[in-house]
Kinemage of the C-alpha trace (Angstrom):
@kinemage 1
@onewidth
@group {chain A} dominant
@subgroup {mainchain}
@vectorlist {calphas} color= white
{ca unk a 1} P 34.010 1.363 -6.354
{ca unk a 2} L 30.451 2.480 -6.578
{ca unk a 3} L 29.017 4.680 -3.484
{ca unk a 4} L 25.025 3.731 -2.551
{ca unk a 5} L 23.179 5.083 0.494
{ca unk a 6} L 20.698 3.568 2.228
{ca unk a 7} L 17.328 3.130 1.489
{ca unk a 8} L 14.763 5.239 3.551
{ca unk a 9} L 11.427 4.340 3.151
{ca unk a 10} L 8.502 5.710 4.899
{ca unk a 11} L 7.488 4.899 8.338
{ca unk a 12} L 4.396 5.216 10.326
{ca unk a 13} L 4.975 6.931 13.840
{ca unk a 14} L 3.209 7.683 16.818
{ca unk a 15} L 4.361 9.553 19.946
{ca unk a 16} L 3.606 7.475 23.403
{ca unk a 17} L 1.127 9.127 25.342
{ca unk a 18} L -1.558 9.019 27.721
{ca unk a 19} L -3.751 10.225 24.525
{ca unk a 20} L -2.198 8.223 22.428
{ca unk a 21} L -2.562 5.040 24.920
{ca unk a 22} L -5.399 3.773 23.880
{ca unk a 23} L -5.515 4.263 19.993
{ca unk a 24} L -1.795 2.527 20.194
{ca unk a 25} L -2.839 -0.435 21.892
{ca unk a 26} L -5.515 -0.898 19.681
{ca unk a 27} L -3.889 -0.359 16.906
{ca unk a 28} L -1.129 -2.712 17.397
{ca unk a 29} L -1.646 -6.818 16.038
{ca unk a 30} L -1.746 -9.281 19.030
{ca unk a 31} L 1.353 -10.801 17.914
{ca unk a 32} L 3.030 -7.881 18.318
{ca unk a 33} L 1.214 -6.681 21.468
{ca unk a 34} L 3.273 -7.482 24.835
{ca unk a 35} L 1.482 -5.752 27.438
{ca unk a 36} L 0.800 -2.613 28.538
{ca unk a 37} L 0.144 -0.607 31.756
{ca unk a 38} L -2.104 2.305 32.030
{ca unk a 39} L -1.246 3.587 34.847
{ca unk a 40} L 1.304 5.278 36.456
{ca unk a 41} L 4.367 4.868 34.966
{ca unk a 42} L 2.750 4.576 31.795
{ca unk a 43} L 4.221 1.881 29.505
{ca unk a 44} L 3.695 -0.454 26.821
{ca unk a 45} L 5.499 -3.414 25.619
{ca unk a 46} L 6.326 -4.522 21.926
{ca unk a 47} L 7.219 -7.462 20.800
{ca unk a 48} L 10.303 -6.657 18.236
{ca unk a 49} L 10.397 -10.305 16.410
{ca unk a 50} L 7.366 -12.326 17.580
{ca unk a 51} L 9.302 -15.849 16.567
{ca unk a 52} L 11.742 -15.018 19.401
{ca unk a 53} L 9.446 -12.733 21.860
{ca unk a 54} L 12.250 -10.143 22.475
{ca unk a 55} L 10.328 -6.939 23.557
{ca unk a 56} L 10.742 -3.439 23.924
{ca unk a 57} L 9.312 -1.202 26.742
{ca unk a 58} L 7.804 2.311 25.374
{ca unk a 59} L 7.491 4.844 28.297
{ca unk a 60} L 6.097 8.127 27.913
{ca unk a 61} L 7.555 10.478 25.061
{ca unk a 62} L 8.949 7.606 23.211
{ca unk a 63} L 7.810 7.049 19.444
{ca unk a 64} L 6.530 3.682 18.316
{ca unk a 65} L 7.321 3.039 14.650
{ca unk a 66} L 5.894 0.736 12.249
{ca unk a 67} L 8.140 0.234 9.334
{ca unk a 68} L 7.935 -0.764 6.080
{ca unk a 69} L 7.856 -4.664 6.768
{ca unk a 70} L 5.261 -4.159 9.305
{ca unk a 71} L 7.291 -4.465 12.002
{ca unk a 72} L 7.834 -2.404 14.948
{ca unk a 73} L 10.528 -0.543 16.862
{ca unk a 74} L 10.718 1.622 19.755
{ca unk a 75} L 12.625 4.970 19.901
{ca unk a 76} L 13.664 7.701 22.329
{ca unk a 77} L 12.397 10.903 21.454
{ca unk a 78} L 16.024 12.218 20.973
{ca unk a 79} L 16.624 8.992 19.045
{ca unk a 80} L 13.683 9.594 16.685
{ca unk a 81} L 14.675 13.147 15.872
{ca unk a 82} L 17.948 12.228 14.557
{ca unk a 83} L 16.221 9.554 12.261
{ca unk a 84} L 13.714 10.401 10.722
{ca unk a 85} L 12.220 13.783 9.420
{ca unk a 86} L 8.187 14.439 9.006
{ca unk a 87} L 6.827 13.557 5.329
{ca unk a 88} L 5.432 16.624 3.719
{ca unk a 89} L 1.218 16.723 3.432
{ca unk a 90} L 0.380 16.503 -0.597
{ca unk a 91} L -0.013 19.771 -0.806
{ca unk a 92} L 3.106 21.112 0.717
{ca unk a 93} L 5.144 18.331 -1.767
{ca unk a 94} L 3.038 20.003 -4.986
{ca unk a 95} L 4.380 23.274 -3.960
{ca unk a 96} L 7.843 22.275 -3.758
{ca unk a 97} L 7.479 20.343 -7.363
{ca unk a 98} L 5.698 23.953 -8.919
């Protein structure tokens, strides 16, 4: 039997944040968008498959990742270091080819 791992594409990621607040909700397409409070506690709701408007609530520290279908999913900050790993800028990926 032949072995295959997963496919791990690139992801866009931001960290929740009250400087990150309003870039995020910008950011985000309405469809997506579920609401948002910023205030105290700071939060912000994502829609995780508009056709069925389940939702995820991002509080402070979380990350909120776009992935490669243009969706978007919601991740503890614990959760997020265990997944995924920061891309290398160009120039740090040039030095490891050299």
């Amino acid at each position: 039997m032949a072995r295959y791992m997963p496919r791990r594409p690139e992801v866009e990621a931001t960290q929740f944040s009250n400087e990150t607040f309003g870039p995020l909700v910008r950011s985000i397409p309405a469809e997506w968008f579920a609401g948002a409070n910023g205030d105290e506690p700071l939060y912000l709701l994502i829609r995780l498959n508009p056709a069925v408007r389940e939702t995820a609530k991002a509080a402070e520290g979380d990350w909120i990742v776009k992935d490669a279908d243009g969706g978007y999913e919601v991740y503890s900050d614990e959760e997020f270091a265990k997944r995924f790993a920061a891309v290398p800028a160009v120039d740090d990926a040039k030095r490891l080819v050299e």
